[in-house]
C-alpha positions as CSV (number, residue, x, y, z in Angstrom):
1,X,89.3,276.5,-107.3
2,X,87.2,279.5,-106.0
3,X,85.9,279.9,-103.1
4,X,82.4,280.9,-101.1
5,X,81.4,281.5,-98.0
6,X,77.1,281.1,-98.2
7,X,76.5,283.3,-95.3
8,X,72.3,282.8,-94.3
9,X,70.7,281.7,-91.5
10,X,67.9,279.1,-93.6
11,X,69.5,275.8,-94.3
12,X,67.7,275.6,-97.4
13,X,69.1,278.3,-99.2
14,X,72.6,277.5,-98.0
15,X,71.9,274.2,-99.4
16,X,70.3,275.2,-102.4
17,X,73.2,278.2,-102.9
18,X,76.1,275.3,-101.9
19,X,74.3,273.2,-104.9
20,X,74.5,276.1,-107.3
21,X,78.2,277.0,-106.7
22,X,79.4,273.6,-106.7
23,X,78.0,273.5,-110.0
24,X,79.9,276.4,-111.2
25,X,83.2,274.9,-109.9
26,X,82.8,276.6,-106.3
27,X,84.4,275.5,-102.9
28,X,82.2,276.2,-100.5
29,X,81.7,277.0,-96.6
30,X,78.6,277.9,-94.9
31,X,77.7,280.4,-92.2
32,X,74.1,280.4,-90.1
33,X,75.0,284.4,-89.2
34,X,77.5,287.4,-89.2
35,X,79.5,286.5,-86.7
36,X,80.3,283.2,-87.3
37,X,80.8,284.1,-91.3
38,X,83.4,286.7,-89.1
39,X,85.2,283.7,-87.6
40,X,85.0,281.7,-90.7
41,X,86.5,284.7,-92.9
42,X,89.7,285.3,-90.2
43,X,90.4,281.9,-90.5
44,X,90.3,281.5,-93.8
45,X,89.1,284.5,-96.5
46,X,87.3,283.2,-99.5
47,X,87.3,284.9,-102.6
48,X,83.5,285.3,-102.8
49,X,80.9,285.8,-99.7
50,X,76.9,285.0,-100.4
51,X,75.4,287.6,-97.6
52,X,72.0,287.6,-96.6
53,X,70.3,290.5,-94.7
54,X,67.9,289.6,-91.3
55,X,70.4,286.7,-89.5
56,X,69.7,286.3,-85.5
57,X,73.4,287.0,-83.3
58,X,75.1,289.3,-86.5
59,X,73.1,290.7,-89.4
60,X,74.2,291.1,-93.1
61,X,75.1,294.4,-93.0
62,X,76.4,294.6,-89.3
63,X,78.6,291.6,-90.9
64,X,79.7,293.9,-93.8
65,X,80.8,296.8,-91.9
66,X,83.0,295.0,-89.4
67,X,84.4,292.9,-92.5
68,X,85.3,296.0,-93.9
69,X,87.5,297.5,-91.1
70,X,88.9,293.5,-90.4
71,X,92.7,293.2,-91.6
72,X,92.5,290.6,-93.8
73,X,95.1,290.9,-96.3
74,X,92.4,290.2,-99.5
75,X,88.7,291.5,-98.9
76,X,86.2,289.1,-100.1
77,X,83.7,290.1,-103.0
78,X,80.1,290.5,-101.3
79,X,77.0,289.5,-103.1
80,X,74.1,290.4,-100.6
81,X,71.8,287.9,-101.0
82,X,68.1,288.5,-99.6
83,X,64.3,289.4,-99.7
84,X,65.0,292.9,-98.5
85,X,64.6,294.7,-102.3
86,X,64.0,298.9,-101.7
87,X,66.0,300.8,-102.6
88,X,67.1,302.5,-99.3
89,X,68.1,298.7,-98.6
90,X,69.8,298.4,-101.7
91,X,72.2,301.4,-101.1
92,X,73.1,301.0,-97.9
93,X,74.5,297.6,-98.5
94,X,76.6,299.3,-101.5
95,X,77.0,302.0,-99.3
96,X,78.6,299.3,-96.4
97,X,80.6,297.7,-99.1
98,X,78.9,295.3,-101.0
99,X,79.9,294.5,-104.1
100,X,76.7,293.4,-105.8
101,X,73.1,292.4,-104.9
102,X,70.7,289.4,-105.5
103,X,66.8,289.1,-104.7
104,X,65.4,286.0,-103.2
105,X,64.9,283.6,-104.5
106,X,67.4,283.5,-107.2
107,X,68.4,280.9,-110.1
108,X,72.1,279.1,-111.0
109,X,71.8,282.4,-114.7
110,X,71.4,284.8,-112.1
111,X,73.7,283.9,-109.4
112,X,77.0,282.8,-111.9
113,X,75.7,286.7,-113.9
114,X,76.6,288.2,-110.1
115,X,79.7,286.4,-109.4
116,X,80.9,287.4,-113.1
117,X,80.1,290.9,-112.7
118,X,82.3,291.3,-109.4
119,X,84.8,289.0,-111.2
120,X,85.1,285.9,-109.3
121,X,83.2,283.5,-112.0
């Protein structure tokens, strides 16, 4: 079974997003912000990390860059997942090393169409 790490600071969307995966035959963890998705990820990688944007303690992106110099020995796919739609936000999270991007709020067709596309659905 695949696995996610839903990485947002509202409960509701991790709960909604946890709903979703589980449905598309998903293990899943949850995060509130960056650096305890960090702690979670060191411990145990999953294939696939939901990321939003604007989290208190470690944002999104801050989260993204530091994954990206970590040592794990598999990176996880990145799907940011947030409000935050321009297109100067869009690149840098490419840019930082995401693998795909979602807008808020999204559906089960357009989540399991981003987990396909980076090859984890």
């Amino acid at each position: 079974m695949k696995t996610c790490l839903v990485v947002d600071d509202s409960k509701v969307i991790r709960k909604v997003a946890r709903h979703i995966l589980e449905t598309l035959d998903f293990a899943v963890d949850e995060a509130g912000d960056g650096q305890e998705a960090l702690t979670r990820c060191r411990a145990a990688p999953p294939d696939v990390i939901l990321l939003d944007w604007n989290m208190p303690v470690m944002s999104g992106i801050e989260f993204l860059r530091i994954l990206g110099e970590s040592d794990l020995p598999q990176r996880p796919k990145v799907v940011f997942c947030t409000t935050e739609n321009g297109l100067g936000h869009i690149r840098a999270a490419i840019d930082a090393g995401a693998d795909e991007y979602v807008m808020k709020p999204f559906d089960r067709e357009t989540l399991a169409n981003k987990l396909q596309i980076v090859g984890v659905a």
